[in-house]
C-alpha positions, -999 to 999 in steps of 0.1 A, spaced: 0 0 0 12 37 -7 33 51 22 15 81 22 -13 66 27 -4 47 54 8 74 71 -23 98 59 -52 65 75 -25 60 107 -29 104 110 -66 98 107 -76 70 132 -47 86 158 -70 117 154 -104 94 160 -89 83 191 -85 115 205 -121 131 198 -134 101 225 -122 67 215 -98 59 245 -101 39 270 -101 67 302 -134 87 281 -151 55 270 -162 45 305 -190 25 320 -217 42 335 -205 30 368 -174 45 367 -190 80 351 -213 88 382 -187 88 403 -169 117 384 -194 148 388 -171 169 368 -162 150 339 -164 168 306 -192 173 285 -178 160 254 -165 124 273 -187 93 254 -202 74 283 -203 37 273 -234 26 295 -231 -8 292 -205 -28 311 -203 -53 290 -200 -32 256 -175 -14 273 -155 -44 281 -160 -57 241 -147 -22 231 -117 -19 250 -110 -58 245 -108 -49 208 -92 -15 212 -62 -36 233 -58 -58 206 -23 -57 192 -23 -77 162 -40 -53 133 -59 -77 113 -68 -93 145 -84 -55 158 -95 -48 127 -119 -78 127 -126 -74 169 -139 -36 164 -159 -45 132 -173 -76 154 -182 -49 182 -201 -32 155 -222 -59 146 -229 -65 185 -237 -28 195 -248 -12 162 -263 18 180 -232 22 205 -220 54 210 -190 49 198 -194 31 167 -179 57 145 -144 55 167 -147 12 162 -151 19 125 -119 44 118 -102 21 143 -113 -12 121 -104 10 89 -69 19 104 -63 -13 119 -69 -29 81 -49 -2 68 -17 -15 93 -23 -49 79 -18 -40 43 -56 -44 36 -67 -19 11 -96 -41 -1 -110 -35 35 -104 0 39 -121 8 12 -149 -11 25 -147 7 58 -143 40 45 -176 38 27 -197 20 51 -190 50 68 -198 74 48 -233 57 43 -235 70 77 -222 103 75 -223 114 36 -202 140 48 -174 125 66 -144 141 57 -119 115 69 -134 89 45 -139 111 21 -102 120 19 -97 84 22 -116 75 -11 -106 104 -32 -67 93 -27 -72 55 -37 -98 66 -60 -70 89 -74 -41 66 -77 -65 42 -96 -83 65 -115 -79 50 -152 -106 53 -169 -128 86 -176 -154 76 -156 -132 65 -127 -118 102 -127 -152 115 -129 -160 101 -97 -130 110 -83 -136 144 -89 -171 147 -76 -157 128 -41 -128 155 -43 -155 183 -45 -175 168 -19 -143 167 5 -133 202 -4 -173 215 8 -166 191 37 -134 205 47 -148 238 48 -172 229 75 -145 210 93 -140 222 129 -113 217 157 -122 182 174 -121 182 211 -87 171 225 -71 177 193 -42 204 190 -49 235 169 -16 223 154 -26 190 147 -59 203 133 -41 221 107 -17 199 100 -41 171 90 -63 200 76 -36 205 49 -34 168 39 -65 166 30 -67 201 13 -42 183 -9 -58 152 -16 -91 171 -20 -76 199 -48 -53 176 -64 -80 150 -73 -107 178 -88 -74 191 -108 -75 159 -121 -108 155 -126 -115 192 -141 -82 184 -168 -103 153 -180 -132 171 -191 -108 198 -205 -121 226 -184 -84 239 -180 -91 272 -160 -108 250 -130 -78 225 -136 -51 249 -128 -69 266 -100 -76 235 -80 -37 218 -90 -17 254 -81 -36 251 -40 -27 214 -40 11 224 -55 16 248 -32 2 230 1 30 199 -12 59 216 -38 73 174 -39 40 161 -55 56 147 -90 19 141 -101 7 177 -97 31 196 -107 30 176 -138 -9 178 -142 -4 218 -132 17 222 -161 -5 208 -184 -30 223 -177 -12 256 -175 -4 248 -215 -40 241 -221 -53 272 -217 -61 297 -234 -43 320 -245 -15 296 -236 8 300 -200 45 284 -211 47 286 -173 33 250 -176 68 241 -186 86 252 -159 63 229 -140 66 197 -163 104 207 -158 103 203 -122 82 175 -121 109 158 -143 135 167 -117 112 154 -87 112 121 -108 146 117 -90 163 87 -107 137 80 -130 141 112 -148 154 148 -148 189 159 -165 186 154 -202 168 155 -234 127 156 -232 98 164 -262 69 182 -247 35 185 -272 16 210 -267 -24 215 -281 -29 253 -284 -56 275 -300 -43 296 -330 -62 320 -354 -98 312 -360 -98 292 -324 -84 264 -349 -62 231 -327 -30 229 -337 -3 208 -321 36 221 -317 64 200 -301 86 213 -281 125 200 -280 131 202 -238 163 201 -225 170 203 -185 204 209 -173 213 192 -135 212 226 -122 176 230 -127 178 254 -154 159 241 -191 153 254 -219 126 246 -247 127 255 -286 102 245 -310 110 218 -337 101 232 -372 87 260 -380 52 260 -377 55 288 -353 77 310 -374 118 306 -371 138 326 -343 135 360 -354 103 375 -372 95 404 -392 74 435 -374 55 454 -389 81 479 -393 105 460 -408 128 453 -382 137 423 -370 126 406 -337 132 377 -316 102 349 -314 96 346 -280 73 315 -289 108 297 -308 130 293 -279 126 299 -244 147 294 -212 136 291 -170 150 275 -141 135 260 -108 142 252 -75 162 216 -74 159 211 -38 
């Protein structure tokens, strides 16, 4: 499974925990009388024997093994208070185990719940993105993506979580969220939404290889055309790490000319190791490197060649 992800599910059921999953808030009823000035958001588990189950399950080290205990505690106390905690826990218990199959299972079942569960959501749009191969598979993962992003918005501090830790799992899913509808939006080729969503998600993570690529593209796409977009594909090249970066590339580019005809030009790409690239046209569909003005004089085709560098670290 993606290490992100893993990280990104751990984030999110470490999170759960702390909003009223643990074992000193999820107390019987017998033990919560006795503390007169307990706080209002503790989750009073009134039954002794669903609070044994719960913490039974919650103390369970092997993942699969807890995975399975809190999904059985589920199916034994569907209306328990703290069924939403036993199903992140079950979904980040599966995720530990290297079962993605199930935490996609998870993730939805709760979001049959709460439609609006931003968690899951986040959860869904990044699998859903990093499987996303067919146009309607990228269609739906830009609706989740939208969905999340309307969530997010609504998203409030949890109790016992950190205003730190709110925003630092805030961000990740801000990224996931606008990186997925940039994908989503350059699929049906509506270029201006594309860029908007896939700069946010660039700038909340500059070492995304995927967006920056996707950000230059669609940067290329629009119209009038932003060679911008190659700076990006240039750095998305050098974030390839040993896959790509120094060397020779060919960059095609779709553009609108006069009479909002297509045409296609290819661009010959070269990126030195120091970050810096430049990018001249091959033939001379868009004129050679100098041009005639109007006047007569000659001047340089700003279109022919071109040069930028970016940041290599």
């Amino acid at each position: 499974m993606n290490r992100k992800l893993v990280i990104f599910v751990l984030a999110l059921t470490t999170a759960a925990l702390a909003q009223g999953a643990s074992p000193s808030q999820t107390q019987p009823a017998s033990q919560a009388s006795d503390q007169a000035n307990a706080p209002t958001s503790q989750k009073v588990i009134k039954d002794p024997a669903e609070y044994n189950a719960y913490i039974t399950a919650l103390g369970t080290q092997d993942p699969a093994a807890k995975a399975q205990a809190m999904e059985a505690f589920v199916a034994q106390y569907p209306q328990s208070i703290v069924k939403m905690e036993a199903m992140t826990q079950a979904m980040g218990a599966y995720q530990q185990a290297g079962n993605q199959a199930k935490v996609e299972e998870i993730a939805r079942k709760i979001l049959e719940l709460e439609p609006a569960n931003v968690r899951a959501l986040a959860i869904l749009t990044f699998i859903g993105a990093s499987q996303a191969n067919t146009p309607e598979k990228v269609e739906k993962v830009r609706k989740d993506a939208m969905s999340g992003l309307d969530a997010l918005s609504k998203w409030t501090l949890p109790p016992d979580t950190t205003p730190a830790d709110f925003e630092k799992l805030r961000s990740q899913m801000a990224d996931i969220f606008e990186g997925a509808a940039g994908l989503g939006y350059l699929q049906i080729k509506d270029y201006a939404a594309a860029r908007d969503h896939l700069s946010k998600a660039y700038k909340l993570d500059p070492t995304n290889l995927q967006d920056a690529y996707r950000l230059g593209i669609a940067l290329l796409s629009t119209t009038p055309m932003d060679v911008n977009g190659l700076w990006y594909i240039a750095k998305a090249y050098k974030l390839a790490g040993a896959n790509a970066g120094a060397g020779d590339w060919t960059c095609s580019l779709l553009w609108q000319g006069p009479n909002r005809q297509t045409l296609r030009d290819t661009y010959d790409l070269f990126v030195a190791t120091d970050g810096c690239y430049t990018a001249t046209v091959t033939g001379e569909s868009l004129g050679g490197p100098i041009l005639k003005a109007s006047d007569g004089s000659d001047v340089r085709n700003l279109l022919y060649t071109f040069e930028g560098c970016f940041d290599t670290m």
